[in-house]
N, C-alpha and C positions, 0 to 999 in steps of 0.2 A: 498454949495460945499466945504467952506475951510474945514468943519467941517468932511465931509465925508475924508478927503486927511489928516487930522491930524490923525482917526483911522487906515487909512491906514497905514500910515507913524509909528503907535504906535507898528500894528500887523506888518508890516517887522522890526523894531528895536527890539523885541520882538525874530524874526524867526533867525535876525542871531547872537542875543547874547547867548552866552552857558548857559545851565540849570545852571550850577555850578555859572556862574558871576550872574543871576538873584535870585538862592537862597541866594546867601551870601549876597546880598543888603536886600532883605525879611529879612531875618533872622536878621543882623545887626541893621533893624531899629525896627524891633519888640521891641530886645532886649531894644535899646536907650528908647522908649516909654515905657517899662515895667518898666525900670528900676528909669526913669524919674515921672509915676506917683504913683510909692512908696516911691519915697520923698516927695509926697505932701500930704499923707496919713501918715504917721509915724509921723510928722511934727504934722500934725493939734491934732493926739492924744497922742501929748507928750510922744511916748515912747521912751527915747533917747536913747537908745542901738541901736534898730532899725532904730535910723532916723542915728546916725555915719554909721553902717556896709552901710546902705542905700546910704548913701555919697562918701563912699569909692567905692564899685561897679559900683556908675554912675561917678563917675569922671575915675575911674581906663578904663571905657569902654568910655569914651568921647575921652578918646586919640585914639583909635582905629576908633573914628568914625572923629574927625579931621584929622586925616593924609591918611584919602583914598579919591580916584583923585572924584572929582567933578562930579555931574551927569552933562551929556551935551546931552541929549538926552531927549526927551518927554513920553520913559518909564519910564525915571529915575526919571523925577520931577513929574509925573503926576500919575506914578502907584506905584512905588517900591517903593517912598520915603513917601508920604501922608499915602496912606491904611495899610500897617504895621505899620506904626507908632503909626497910630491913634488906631490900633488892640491892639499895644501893651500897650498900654496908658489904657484903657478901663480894660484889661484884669489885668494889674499890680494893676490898683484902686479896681477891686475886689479883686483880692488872697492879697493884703496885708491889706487889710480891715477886710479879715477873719483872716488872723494871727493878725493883731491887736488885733481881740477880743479874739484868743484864748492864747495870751500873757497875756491880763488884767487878763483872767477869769480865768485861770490856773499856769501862772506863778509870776504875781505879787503878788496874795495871798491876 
């Protein structure tokens, strides 16, 4: 029963928050997770150009994601905050895996 009342409780936090506040959390944490697992990709294959610019981009965007108000709701911790993140984690470790290699193979020489 609790369980059935938490998706309830998920789908109205959901109905009366605006599209706009539920994409910009989507969107923000993507970005965090994108951004977050191509420093661990540039890292592992030493290409230091990429792992600085890499650094600067996730630190430049941590500040954006430190200074907005706290999820206090059960969309916020349970949908918006986990599943984008982790999408965008996923997604950053391939595409900079592929520019990895098309940095070694093409621009390192």
């Amino acid at each position: 029963m609790a369980k059935i009342a938490r998706y309830k409780r998920i789908y109205l936090e959901y109905k009366n928050a605006s599209k706009q506040e539920v994409w910009e959390g989507v969107r923000d944490n993507f970005i965090w997770g994108f951004l977050g697992s191509t420093l661990i990709v540039f890292a592992t294959t030493k290409i230091d150009i990429a792992v600085l610019l890499s650094y600067l981009a996730y630190y430049f965007y941590v500040g954006r994601i430190v200074n907005r108000p706290k999820y206090v709701t059960d969309l916020g911790k349970l949908i918006v905050f986990p599943f984008p993140t982790a999408l965008g984690a996923f997604v950053g470790y391939k595409v900079s895996y592929l520019f990895s290699s098309f940095i070694v193979k093409y621009l390192a020489g």
